[in-house]
N, C-alpha and C positions, 0 to 999 in steps of 0.2 A: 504494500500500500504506500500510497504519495501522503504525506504527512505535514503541515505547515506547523509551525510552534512560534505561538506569540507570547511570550514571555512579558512581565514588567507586574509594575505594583500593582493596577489594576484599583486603586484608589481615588475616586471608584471610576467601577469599569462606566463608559458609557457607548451610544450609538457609534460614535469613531471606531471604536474596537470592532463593534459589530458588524462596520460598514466593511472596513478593508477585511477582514475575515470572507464575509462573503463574498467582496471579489478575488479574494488571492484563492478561495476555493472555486472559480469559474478561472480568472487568469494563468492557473499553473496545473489545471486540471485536477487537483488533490482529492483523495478519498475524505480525508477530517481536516481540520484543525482542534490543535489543543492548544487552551488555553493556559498558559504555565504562569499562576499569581506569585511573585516571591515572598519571600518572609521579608527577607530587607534588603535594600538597593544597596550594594558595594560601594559605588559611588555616590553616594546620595547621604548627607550627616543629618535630612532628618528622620525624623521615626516614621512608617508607615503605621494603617490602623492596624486592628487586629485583624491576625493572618486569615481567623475563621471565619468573620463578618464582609472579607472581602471575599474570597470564594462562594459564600452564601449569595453574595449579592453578582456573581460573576454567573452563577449557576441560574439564578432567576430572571437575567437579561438574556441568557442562550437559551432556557426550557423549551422556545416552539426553532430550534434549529438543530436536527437531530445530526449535524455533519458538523454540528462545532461542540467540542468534551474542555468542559473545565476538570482538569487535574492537578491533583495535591501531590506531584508528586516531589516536590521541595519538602514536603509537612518533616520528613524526617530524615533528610538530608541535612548533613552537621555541616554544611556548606552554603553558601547563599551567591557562590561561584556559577555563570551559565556552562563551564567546562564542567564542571561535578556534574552538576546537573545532567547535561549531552551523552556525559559515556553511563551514568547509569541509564538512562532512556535506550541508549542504543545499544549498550549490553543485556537488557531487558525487550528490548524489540529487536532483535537483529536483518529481519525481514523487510522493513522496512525503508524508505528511500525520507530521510527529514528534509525540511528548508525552514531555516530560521527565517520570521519574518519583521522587519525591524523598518523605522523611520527613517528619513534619512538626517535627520538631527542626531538619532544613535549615531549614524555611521561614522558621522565628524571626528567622534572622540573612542569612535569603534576599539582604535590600537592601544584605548588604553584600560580595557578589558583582561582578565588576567587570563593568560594563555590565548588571549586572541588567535594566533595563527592556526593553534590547533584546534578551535572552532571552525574555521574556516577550514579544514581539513576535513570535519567530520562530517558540516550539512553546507550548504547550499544556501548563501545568503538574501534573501530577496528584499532590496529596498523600496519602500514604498514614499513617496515623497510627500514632505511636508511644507507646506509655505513659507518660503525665506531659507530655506535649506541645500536644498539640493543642488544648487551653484559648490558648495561648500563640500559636498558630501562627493561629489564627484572629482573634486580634487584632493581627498583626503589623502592619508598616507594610507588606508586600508584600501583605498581601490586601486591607488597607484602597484600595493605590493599583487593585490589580484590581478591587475590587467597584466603582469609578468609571469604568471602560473600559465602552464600547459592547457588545464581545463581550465573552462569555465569556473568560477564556483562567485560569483557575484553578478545577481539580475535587477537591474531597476525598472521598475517598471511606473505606466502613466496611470494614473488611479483619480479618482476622485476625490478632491481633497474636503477633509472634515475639518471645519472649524472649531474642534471644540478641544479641552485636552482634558485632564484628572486636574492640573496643576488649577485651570481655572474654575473647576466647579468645583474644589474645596475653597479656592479664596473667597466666590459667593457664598458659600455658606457659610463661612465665617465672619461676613458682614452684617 
């Protein structure tokens, strides 16, 4: 099976998430997407919510999309690493083909992911762009060291862009 993994806090998830899922599952022809909520962003010094209340609410925004699975499968991972994360998924699924699907505002600061390249080794990274980004994201050091690999293993693609993010719909509610 063809598999996309959208990873991130997912605090809270909303229609954005929802929207690019259902294209990257029509654009790269995938069987699912999984939803992958972290416990807590590596790079990011503040605290997400609670891990539960966000996969609750991530599961309740998917419940009529039977080709997108919200999984826990961080819950008990002593890691909060997308490479921890990658090799037990793909040691536990070995059958199948992943593609990380990420913004292109990730990509910018992609290289400074820990173990970056050998992410990019294991899945298949698909950028989806975001406004004011993807000038930037195209000249990263992470596409430049891609565009020098044999294979492929980095796809951007034109999507529809969501206005909305996690970061702005918790500063409204905190006003």
């Amino acid at each position: 099976m063809k598999i996309g993994l959208l990873g991130g806090s997912f605090d809270p998830p909303h229609f954005g998430h929802l929207g690019i899922s259902k294209e990257a599952l029509d654009l790269l022809n995938l069987h699912q997407i999984w939803w992958l909520p972290t416990k807590q962003n590596p790079l990011r010094d503040n605290k997400s919510s609670d891990f539960t209340e966000r996969l609750k609410l991530s599961q309740e925004i998917t419940k009529n999309e039977p080709k997108i699975r919200v999984m826990d499968l961080e819950k008990n991972l002593k890691s909060s690493y997308l490479i921890d994360l990658l090799e037990e998924i793909i040691k536990k699924y070995p059958k199948n083909e992943f593609f990380l699907i990420i913004g292109s505002d990730n990509l910018i600061n992609f290289h400074l992911w820990q173990r970056w390249k050998d992410i990019i080794d294991l899945v298949k990274i698909v950028v989806f762009e975001r406004k004011n980004y993807i000038r930037a994201a195209k000249n990263s050091k992470t596409t430049v060291f891609c565009e020098q690999l044999q294979e492929k293993r980095l796809i951007f693609v034109k999507n529809k862009k969501y206005n909305i993010s996690s970061t702005q719909i918790r500063k409204k509610n905190e006003a």
